[in-house]
C-alpha positions as semicolon CSV with decimal commas, in nm:
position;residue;x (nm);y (nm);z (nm)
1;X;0,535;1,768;0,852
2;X;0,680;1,711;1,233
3;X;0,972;1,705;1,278
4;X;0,982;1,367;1,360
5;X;0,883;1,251;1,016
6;X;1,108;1,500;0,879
7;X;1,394;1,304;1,059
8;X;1,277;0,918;0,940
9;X;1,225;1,057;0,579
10;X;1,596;1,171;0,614
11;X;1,696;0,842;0,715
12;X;1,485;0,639;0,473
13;X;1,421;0,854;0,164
14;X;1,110;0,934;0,079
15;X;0,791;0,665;0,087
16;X;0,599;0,570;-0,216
17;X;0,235;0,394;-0,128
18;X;0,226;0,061;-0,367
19;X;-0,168;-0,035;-0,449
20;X;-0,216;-0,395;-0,548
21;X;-0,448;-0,671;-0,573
22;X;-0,444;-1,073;-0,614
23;X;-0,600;-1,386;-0,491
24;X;-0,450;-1,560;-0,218
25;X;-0,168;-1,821;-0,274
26;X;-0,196;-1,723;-0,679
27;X;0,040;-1,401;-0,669
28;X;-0,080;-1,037;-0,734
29;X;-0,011;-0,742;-0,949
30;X;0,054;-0,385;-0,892
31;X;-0,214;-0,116;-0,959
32;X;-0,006;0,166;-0,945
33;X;0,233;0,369;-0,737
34;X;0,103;0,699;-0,551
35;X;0,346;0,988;-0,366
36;X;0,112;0,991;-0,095
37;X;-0,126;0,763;0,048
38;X;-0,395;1,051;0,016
39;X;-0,361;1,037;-0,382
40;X;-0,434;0,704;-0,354
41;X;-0,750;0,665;-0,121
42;X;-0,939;0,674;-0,417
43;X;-0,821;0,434;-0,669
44;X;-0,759;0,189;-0,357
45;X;-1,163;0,199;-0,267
46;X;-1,206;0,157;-0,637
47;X;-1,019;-0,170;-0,667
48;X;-1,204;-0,313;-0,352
49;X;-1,478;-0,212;-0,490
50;X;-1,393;-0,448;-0,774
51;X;-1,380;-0,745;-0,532
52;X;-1,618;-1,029;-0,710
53;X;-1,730;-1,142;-0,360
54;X;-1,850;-0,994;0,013
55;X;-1,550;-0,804;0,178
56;X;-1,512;-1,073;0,501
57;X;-1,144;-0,853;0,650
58;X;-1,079;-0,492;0,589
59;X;-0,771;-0,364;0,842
60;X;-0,524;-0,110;0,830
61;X;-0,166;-0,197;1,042
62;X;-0,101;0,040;1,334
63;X;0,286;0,032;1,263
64;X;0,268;0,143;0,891
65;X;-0,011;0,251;0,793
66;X;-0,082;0,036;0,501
67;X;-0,443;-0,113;0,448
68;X;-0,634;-0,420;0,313
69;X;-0,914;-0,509;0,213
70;X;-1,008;-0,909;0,172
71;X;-1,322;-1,097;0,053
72;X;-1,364;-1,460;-0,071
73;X;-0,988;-1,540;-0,202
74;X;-0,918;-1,153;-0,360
75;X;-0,751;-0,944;-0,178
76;X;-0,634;-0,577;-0,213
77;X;-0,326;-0,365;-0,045
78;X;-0,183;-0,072;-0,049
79;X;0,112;-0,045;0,164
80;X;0,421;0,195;0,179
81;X;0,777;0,151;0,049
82;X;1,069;0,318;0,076
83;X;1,176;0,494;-0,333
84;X;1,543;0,411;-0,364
85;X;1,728;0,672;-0,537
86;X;2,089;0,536;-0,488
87;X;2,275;0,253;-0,564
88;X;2,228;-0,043;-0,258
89;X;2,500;-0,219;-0,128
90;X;2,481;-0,573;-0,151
């Protein structure tokens, strides 16, 4: 790890990768939830796999990392979040 990720997962705690799927404008569900976006490579192909139609978008975002996949009106993400592990203040 660099020490510059060291430093941000200081600051934000670690990162959990979130894998979900849906159709667009009807809501989604989650998949499951992966330490490491490695661990979840595989079960995210798997679910785009499962895509009933054509992929037509597949992109990953520069900033962070996460990645789609899209065809017809199904979509699938997987896309990292912070794991809180202390009370937030509201």
């Amino acid at each position: 790890m660099t020490e510059l990720a060291h430093r941000q997962q200081q600051q934000t705690g670690p990162t959990v990768w979130v894998l979900s799927t849906g159709e667009d404008h009807e809501g989604g569900e989650v998949l499951g939830v992966y330490a490491s976006k490695e661990a979840a490579k595989g079960p995210f192909v798997e679910a785009a796999k499962r895509i009933p139609f054509d992929l037509d978008q597949a992109w990953q975002d520069e900033e962070s990392g996460a990645v789609h996949a899209h065809g017809g009106c199904d979509w699938v993400s997987l896309e990292p979040h912070p794991l809180i592990t202390a009370a937030q203040l509201a």
